[in-house]
C-alpha positions in Angstrom: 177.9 229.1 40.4 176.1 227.4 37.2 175.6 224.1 36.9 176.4 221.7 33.6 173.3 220.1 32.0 173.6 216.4 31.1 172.2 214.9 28.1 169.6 212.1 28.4 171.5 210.0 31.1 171.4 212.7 33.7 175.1 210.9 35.6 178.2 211.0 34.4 180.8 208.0 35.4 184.6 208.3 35.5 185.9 206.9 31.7 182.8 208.2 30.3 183.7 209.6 26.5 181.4 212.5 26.4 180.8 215.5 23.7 179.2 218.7 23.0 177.4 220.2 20.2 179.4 223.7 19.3 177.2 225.8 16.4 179.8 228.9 16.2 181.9 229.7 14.1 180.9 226.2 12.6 179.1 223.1 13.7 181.2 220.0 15.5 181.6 218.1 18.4 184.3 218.4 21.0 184.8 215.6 22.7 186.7 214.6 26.0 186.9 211.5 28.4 185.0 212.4 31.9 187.9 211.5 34.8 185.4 212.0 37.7 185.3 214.7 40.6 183.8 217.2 37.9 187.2 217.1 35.4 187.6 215.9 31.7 190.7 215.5 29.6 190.7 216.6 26.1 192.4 217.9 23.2 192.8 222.0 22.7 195.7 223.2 20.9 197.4 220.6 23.0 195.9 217.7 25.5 194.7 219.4 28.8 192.9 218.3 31.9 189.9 221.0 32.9 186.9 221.4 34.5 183.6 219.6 33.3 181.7 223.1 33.7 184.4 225.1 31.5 184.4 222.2 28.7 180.9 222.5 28.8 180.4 226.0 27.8 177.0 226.2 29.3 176.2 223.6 26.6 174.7 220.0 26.9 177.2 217.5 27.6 176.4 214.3 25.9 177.6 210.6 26.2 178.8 208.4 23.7 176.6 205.3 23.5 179.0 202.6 24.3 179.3 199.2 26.3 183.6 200.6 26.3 184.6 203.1 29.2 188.0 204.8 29.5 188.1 204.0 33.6 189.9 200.6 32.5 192.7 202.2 31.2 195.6 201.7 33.4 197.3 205.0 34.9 200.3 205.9 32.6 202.5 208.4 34.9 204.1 209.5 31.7 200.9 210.6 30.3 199.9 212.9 33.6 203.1 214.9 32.8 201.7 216.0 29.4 198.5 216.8 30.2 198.0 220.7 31.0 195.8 221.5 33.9 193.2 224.0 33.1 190.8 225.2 35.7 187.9 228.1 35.9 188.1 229.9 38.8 
């Protein structure tokens, strides 16, 4: 199994907003909100929940510089049931 390179911090802590660099077809960043035990929620064609390692795309995963995180965001059940889980096997 691969592992996911880190940016410049190295640790990744649950609420962290986080991004990658994509250069094909074009360049952008994707970005997602790390939810700890190696998942991240982020938008697709619709919101899902998958695996740190498939958002990464064997790419550098990068965190916003902020003093904000997303862990102090309270649980919203109704949100859970829209989120699409999306794992690599």
């Amino acid at each position: 199994m691969g592992r996911t390179k880190i940016g410049e911090d190295k640790v990744l802590e649950k609420g962290d907003h986080i991004y990658i660099i994509l250069t094909e077809p074009i360049i952008f960043e994707h970005h997602g909100i790390y939810i700890g035990d190696g998942k991240v929620i982020h938008f697709g064609n619709m919101i899902v929940e998958s695996s740190l390692m498939k958002f990464a795309h064997g790419l550098v995963v990068r965190k916003v510089k902020s003093n904000y995180s997303y862990a102090s965001f309270p649980k919203f059940p109704m949100f859970k049931t829209k989120v699409k889980k999306r794992y690599s096997k």
